[in-house]
N, C-alpha and C positions, 0 to 999 in steps of 0.2 A: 343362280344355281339351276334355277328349270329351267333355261335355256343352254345350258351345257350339258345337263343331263338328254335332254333331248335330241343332242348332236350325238352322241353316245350311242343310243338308240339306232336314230337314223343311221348313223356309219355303220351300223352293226345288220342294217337291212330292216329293220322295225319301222313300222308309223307310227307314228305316235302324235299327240295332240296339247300343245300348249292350252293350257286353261286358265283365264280372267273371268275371277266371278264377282269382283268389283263392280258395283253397277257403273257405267260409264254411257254417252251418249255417243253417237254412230262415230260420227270425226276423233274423238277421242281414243274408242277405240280402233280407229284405224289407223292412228298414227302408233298406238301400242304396238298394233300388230305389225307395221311398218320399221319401226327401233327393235323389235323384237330377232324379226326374222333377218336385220341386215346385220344386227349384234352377230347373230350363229354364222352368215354367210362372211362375215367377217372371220370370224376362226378357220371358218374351212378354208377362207384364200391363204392362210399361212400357214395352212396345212398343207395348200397347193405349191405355197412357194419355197416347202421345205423337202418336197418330191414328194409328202406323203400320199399324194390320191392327182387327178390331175382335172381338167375342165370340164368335162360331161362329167365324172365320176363328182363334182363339187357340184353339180347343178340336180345329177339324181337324188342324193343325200337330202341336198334342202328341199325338193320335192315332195320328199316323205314327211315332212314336218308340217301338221295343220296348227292353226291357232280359231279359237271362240271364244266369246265374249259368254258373258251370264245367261243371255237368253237362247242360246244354245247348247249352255258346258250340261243339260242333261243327258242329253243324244250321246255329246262326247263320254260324259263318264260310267252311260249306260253298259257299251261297247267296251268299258276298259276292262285291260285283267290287271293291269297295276296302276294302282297312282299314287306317282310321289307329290307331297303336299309341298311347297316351298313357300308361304306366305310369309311374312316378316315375324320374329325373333319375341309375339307378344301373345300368350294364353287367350287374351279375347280373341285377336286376331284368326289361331291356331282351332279355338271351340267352334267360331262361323264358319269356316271353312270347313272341317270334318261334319257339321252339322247339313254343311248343303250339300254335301257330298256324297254322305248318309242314305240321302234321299233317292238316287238315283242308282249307286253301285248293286253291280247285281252278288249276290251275297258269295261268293268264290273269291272274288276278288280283293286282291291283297291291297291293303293303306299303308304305306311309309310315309313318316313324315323326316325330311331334312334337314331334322332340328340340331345344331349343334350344342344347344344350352340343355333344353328342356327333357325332363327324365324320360324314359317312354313309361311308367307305371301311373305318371302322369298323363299324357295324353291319350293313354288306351281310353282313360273317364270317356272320350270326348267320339269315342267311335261306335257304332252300333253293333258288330262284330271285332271284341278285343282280341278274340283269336286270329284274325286274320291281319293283326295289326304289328309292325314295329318300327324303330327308328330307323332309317338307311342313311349315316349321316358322311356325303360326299366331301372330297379334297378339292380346294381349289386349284387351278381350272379344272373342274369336275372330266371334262372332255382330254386331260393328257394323264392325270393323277390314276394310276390304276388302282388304289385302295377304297373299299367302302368300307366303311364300321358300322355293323348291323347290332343293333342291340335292342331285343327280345324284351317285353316286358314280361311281369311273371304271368299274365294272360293268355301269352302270345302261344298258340302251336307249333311243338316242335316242325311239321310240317311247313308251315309257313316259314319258318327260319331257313330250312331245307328247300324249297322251292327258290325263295329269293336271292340264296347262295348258288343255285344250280343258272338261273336267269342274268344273274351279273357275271356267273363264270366267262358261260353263254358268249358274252358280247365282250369277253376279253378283259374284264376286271376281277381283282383281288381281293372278296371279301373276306372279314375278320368279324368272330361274335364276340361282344365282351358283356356284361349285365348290365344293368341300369344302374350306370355309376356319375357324378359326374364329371362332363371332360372325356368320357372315352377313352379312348388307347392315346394317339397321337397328340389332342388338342393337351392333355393333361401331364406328358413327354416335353411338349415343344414350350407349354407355357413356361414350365421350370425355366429349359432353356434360354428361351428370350426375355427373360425375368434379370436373369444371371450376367447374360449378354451385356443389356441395358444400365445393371448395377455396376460392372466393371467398368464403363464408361463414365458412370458418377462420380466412380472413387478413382479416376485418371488412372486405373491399373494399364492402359494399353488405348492405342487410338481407335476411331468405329473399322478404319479401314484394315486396320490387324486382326482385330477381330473377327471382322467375318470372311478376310483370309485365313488365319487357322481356323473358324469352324470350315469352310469350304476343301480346304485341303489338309486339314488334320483330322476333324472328325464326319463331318458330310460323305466323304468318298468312302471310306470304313463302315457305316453305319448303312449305305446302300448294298453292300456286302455278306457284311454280320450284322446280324439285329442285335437290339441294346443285349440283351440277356445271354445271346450266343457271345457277343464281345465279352461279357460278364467271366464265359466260360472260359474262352480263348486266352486271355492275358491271366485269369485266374482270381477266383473269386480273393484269394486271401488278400491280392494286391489293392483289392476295393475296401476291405475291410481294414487294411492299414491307412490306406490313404485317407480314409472316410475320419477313421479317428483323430487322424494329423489334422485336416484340415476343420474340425468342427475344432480342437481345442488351438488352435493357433488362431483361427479368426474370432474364438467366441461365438461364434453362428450357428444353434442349432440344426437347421438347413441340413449340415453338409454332415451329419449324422446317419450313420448306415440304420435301416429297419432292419427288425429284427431277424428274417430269415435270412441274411447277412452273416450276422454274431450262428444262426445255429448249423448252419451249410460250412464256416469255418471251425465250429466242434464238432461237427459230422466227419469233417474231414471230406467234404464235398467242393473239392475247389475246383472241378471242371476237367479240363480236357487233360491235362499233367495225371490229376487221380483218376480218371473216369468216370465220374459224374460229378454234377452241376448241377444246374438247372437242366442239364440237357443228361440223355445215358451215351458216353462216349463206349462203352463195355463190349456193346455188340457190334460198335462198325469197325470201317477200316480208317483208323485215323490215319495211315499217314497218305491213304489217298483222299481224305475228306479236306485236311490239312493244305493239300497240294491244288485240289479243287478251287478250294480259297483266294488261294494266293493269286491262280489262274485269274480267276474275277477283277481281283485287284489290281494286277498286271495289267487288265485289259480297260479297267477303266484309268489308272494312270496314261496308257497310251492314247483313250481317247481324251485323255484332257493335254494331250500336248507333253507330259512332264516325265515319261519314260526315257530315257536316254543311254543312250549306248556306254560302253565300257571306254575309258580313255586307253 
């Protein structure tokens, strides 16, 4: 992940500075740095070879990427105004690093840590400035996924959530704040999903390979569109709320149980884009140019997947 973030960067015109603060001895780390830097010049040549950028512009980029070992990463983290933390997935792990990191950061400077498990209310413990602290947790390949999920511990400055949002806009990415929950927005969306995915394939409902043809062209290409909650609006909440009841009593599976602001958006009389609100306020726009907007999108990504076809 910190090597994709750091392509990021660089494309975006930044230096920035890979950090190893594993102790390691000279040859070691310089085969790190060696798998490190050819990982990211590897991205960039298929970036090269998809016309994104072209041969001097892939040679500037990796230019801009430094790498240091421990007995240097003070200098490196003296100079930084951000550092994202990427160490592996383990609280000891995550407490030595913020600890030696601690030491050197000049106190302006914002700590993200990459975590996709661990809470940030948790890891702020581990930082010497929790205001200046929050999770930035990246999409794999961090370098094409334009979304981060930033999320704030209750420590964290609103400033600092405002800064980090305005630096990732910056360089062309999509951030989203959500609280210290866990799972985040997506990881906590897509687990359902590939839970569901996986179970269908247990109970021989359908083959792998139908399956992730209708996710890809039934709901993938809709869902890059409308978001789960705008689709919520668009088809209309009540049809969630019938569906949802169907399907929890025909399978017996809790799971497929609408929550509750479900049941009170269909006694509201909130179904969405039909009534004028939803989750969303359809009241004050123009739906039938929002509507039309829509579909435009859609149109455009069926044509670019080939599946647009003319009238017979």
């Amino acid at each position: 992940m910190g090597r994709g973030i750091a392509l990021v960067f660089a494309y975006a015109g930044h230096h920035c500075t890979l950090i190893d603060i594993k102790p390691r001895d000279a040859d070691a780390l310089g085969r790190l740095r060696g798998e490190a830097l050819a990982a990211i010049d590897s991205n960039l040549q298929a970036l090269e070879a998809a016309g994104v950028l072209d041969s001097l512009q892939r040679q500037t980029i990796l230019a801009r990427i430094g790498f240091t070992g421990r007995t240097e990463a003070a200098t490196a983290l003296a100079s930084a105004d951000v550092l994202f933390e990427g160490v592996p997935e383990r609280l000891d792990a995550k407490r030595e690093a913020f600890a030696f990191a601690s030491l050197h950061l000049r106190p302006e400077a914002i700590v993200a840590s990459t975590t996709s498990t661990i809470l940030s209310n948790e890891l702020a413990r581990f930082v010497v400035r929790p205001e200046r602290f929050l999770n930035a947790h990246w999409l794999n390949p961090a370098f094409i996924v334009p979304l981060v999920e930033l999320s704030p511990a209750d420590t964290t400055a609103p400033e600092t959530v405002q800064r980090m949002k305005t630096l990732l806009e910056g360089i062309g990415k999509v951030p989203v704040v959500c609280k210290p929950a866990p799972g985040f927005i997506v990881p906590r969306i897509q687990t359902l999903a590939m839970n569901e995915a996986a179970r269908m394939v247990e109970e021989g409902v359908a083959s792998v390979e139908d399956i992730d043809k209708a996710t890809r062209y039934g709901l993938g290409f809709r869902f890059a569109v409308l978001g789960v909650l705008e689709f919520i609006d668009w088809g209309g909440g009540d049809i969630l709320y019938y569906a949802s009841r169907y399907l929890s009593q025909a399978t017996g599976q809790e799971r497929y149980a609408a929550p509750a602001i479900i049941d009170s958006n269909m006694r509201e009389g909130k179904l969405g884009l039909g009534s004028g609100k939803g989750f969303y306020d359809f009241e004050t726009m123009d739906r039938d140019a929002y509507q039309s907007e829509r579909l435009t999108r859609l149109l455009g990504l069926l044509r670019h997947l080939d599946l647009l076809r003319p009238p017979a």
